[in-house]
N, C-alpha and C positions, 0 to 999 in steps of 0.2 A: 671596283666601285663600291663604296659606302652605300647600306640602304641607310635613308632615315626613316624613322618612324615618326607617326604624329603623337605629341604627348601624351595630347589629348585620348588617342587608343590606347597608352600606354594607363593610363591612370586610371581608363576604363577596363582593362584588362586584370587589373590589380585590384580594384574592388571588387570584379564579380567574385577574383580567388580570393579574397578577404572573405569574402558573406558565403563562402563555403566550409572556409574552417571556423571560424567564430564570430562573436558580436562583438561592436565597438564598446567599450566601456558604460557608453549610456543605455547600452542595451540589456548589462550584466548587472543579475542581482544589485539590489544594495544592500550589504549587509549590515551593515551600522542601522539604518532604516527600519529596515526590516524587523530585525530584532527587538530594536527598541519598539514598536507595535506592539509586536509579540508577547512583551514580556508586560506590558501597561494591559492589556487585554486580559492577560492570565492573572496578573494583579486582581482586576476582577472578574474574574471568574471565581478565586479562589474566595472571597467575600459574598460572590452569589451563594456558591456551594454550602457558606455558613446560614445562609440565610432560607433556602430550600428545604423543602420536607424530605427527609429524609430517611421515612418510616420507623422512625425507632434505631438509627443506624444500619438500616438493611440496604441503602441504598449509596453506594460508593463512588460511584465515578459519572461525571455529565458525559452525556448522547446528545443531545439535540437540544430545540424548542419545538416548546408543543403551543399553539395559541400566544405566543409570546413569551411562555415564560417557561422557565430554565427545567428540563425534565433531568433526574438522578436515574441511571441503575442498579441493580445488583449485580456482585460481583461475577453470576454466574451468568449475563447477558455477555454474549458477544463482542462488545465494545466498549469490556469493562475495563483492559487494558492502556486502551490509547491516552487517558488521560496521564494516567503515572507515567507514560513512556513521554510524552508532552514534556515533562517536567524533567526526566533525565536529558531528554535534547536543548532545553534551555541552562542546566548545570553546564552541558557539554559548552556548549556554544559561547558562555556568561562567564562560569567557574565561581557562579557566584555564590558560596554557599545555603542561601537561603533556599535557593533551587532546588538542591542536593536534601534540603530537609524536607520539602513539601511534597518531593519524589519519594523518599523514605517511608512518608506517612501515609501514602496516597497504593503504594505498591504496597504493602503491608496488609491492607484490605483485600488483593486480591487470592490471598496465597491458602486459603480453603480449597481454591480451583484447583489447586494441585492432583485433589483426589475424583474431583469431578470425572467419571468416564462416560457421561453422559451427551456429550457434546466433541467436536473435532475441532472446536476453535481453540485449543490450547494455546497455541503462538500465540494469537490474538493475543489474547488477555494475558499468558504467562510469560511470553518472552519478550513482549514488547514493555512489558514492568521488568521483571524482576530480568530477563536477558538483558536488558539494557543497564540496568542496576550491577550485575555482577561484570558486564565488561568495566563500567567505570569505576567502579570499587573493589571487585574481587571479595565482595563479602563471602563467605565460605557459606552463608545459609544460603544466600541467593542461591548460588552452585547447587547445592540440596535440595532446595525448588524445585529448580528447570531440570533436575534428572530424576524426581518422582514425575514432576509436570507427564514430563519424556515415556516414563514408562507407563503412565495411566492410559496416555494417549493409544500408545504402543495395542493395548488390549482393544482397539475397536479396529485392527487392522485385519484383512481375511486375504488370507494366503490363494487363495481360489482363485477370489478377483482382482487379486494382488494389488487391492487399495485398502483407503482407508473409508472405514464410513462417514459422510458427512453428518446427514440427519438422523433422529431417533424419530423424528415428529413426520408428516405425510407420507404416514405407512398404507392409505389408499392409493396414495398413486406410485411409490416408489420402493420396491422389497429393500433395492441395497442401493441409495443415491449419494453420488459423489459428485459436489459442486467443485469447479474450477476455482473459487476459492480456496480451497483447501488445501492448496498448491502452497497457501502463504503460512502454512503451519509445517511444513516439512525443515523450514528451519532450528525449530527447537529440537527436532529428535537427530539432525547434523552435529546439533552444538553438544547434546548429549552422547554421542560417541566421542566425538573430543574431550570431553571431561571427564568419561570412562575409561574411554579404551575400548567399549563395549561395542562391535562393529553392527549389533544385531539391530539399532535407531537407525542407524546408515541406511541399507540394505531394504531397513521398511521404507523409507522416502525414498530412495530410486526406485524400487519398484512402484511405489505410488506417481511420481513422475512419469516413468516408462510407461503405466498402464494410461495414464491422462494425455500422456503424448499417442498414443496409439490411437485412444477413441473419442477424444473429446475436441478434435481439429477437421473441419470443413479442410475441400483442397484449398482454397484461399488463404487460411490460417488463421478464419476468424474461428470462436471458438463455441461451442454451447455453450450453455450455463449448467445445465443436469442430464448426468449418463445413469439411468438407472441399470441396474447390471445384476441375474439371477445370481445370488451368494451362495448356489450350490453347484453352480456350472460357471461363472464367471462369464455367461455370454450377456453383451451388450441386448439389452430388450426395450430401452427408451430414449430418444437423445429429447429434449427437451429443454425449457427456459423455467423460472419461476421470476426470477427481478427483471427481464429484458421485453421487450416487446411482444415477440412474436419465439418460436421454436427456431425459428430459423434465422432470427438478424442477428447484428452483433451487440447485444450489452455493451456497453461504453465502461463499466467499471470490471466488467468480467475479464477483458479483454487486459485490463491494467494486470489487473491478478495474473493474467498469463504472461504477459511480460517481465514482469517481477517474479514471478515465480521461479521462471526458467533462466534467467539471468543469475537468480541469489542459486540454483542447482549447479550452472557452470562453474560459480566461484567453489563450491563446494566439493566439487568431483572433476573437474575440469574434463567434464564428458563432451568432446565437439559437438556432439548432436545436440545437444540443449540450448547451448552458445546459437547455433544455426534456427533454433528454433525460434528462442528469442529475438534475432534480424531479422525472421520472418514475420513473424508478430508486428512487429514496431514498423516494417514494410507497410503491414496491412492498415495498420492504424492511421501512419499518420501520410499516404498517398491515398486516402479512400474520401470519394467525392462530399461525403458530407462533413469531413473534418474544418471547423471553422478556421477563418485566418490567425482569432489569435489561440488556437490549439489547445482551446479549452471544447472538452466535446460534449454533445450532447447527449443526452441520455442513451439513447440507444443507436448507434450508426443507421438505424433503419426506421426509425420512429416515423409518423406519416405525415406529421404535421411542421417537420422542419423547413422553415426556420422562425418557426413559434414553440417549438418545442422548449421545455426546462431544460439550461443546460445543468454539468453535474462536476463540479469544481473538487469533490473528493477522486474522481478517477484521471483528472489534470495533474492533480498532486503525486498521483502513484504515479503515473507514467515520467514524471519530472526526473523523481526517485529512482526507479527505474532507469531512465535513461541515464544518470550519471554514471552507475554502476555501469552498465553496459558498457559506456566511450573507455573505461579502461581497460575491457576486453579487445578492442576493436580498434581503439586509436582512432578511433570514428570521430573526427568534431564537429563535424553536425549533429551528434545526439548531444555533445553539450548543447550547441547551439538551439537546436527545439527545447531542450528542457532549460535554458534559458531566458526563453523567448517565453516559455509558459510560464512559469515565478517573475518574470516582468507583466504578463498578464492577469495573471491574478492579484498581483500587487496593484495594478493600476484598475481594476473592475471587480474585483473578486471578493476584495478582502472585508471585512466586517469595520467598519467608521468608529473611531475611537469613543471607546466609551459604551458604545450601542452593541447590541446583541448576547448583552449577561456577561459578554468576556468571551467569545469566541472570537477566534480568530480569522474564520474564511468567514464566508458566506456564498448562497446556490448552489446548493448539493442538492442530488438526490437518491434518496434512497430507495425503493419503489415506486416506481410509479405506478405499475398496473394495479395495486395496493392501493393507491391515492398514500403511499405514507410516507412522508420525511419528503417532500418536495418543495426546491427549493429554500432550503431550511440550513443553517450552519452544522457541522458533524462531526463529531471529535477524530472520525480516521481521518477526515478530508485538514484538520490541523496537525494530527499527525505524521500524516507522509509529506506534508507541505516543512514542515520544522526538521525532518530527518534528509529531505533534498538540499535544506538549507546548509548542512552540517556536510553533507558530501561536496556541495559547491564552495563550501571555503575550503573543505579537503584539496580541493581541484586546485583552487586559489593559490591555495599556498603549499602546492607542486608537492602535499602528503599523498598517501594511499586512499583510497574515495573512504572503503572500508575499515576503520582501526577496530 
């Protein structure tokens, strides 16, 4: 005997395994859309930038708004890179040469930080310019860069505690602190053994990895934000927060950093354990009760005031990021689909209204809160990692490697 089935189960049965591997087309980026935003924004932006104080030339690349209007840094601030890097993601994505020049001009300013060993944000700033600069072009100084960048960095690394230092600055509370951030600068000293040969960049970022996967993860796999660690004994002596709530919740952009981190370490070393680390991570993130429906998260997973809390649209964008890299580990398509679903989110609540905010691209980020600073305010990493998911999601599209 023939069963039959009802269709109608049949067609229910078929959506639900539809909305498990991916989203229908109205769900998925637009990238024509999108772009074209993107690139009308930065249009001005780049006319803000002429028109801002700019100390003498001391001040290179847009951070934020302060009171409305358009704050510059230097290039030895922390998020002096993401703009140059902005503008090679728009050459990527465009091919439009004028792109390619304003990245030229823009990555050019930051390249004094070479010698900087005063700070651990090298990636930030060096490889998200000039690393993205010499993958697209292969200019041979770029290369010369990022493998001074690599080795400056290299000098704040201590064999002991087998990291690197984060800060020079809160030497009251912290001998040797290493933020989970800093996970996002073990990139450049990867790229600098590939362009050496020299395994000895390698070797410092897995054990900077290895030592961050040992102490800086709750059993949950939420993460600190600061392991203070004696640099003459290497024992762990403070786990702690400085941007997140509390010592003990989970930061909402910290959390991004650890996912990205150990994601771009897998592709790197194709260490299993890192890989595992990462589906841990992104378990915790995005099954944990206060993650909102459209998976833009709030400042802190544990913040007190949720669901009044500011949400924070630059750690939406990492994890976007983030998760595409990942689905090619894992074959996973539900991390496209969340990260998906988040660049339809931000696109439809997120983004900065044409014309308005000096030329930024997002909008609601936050930077500090327990600071009071950069809340709810647009942020050049939160456009950054938003225009570099963009660039993995047409990778995806059109069946390349997420990664070129």
């Amino acid at each position: 005997m023939i069963n039959l089935i009802n269709p109608k189960r049949i067609f229910l049965i078929l959506l639900i395994a539809f909305s498990t591997i991916g989203f229908t087309n109205a769900q998925k980026p637009n990238i024509r859309k999108t772009l074209k935003h993107a690139e009308q924004q930065t249009d001005l932006m780049l006319s803000e930038i002429e028109k801002a104080d700019d100390k003498n030339g001391t001040l290179v690349s847009p951070r934020t708004l302060e009171n409305g209007e358009l704050k510059l840094v230097a290039s030895k601030d922390w998020t002096s890179g993401f703009f140059p890097g902005e503008l090679w993601y728009l050459f990527e994505l465009t091919k439009d040469e004028k792109w390619k020049t304003e990245a030229q001009k823009f990555t050019s300013k930051i390249e004094e930080e070479k010698l900087n060993g005063k700070t651990h944000d090298m990636g930030f700033k060096v490889y998200n310019s000039f690393g993205n600069g010499y993958r697209l072009t292969k200019d041979n100084h770029y290369k010369e860069v990022i493998i001074q960048s690599a080795k400056t960095l290299a000098t704040r690394f201590n064999p002991i505690v087998g990291a690197i230092r984060s800060w020079d600055h809160n030497a009251d509370k912290w001998d040797f602190p290493v933020i989970i951030d800093n996970m996002l600068n073990l990139e450049l000293l990867f790229e600098a053994t590939k362009l050496t040969g020299d395994s000895t960049f390698y070797k410092i970022a897995v054990s900077h990895a290895n030592t961050t996967l040992k102490n800086h993860f709750r059993p949950d796999f939420s993460t600190y934000h600061v392991i203070g660690y004696n640099p003459k004994t290497g024992e762990v002596v403070k786990k702690n927060t400085h941007q997140g709530y509390s010592d003990a919740s989970a930061w909402a952009r910290g959390m991004g950093w650890a996912l990205y981190g150990y994601t771009m370490c897998y592709r790197e070393t194709k260490d299993p354990k890192y890989l595992e680390q990462a589906k841990n991570i992104e378990k915790f993130i995005f099954s944990h009760k206060n993650m909102p429906s459209d998976l833009v998260p709030y400042w802190d997973f544990d913040a007190p005031q949720i669901p009044q809390e500011p949400k924070d649209v630059s750690a939406a964008a990492i994890y976007a990021s983030a998760l595409y890299e990942l689905s090619a580990y894992t074959n996973n398509k539900n991390y496209i689909a969340k990260a998906n679903k988040i660049m339809k989110s931000i696109n439809k609540k997120y983004s900065a209204a044409l014309g308005e905010k000096r030329g930024f691209i997002l909008d609601h980020s936050t930077g500090s809160k327990p600071h009071n600073g950069e809340v709810d305010v647009p942020l050049s990493y939160a456009d950054y990692y938003y225009l570099e998911a963009l660039v993995r999601y047409k990778n995806i599209k059109n069946q390349q490697p997420v990664i070129q």
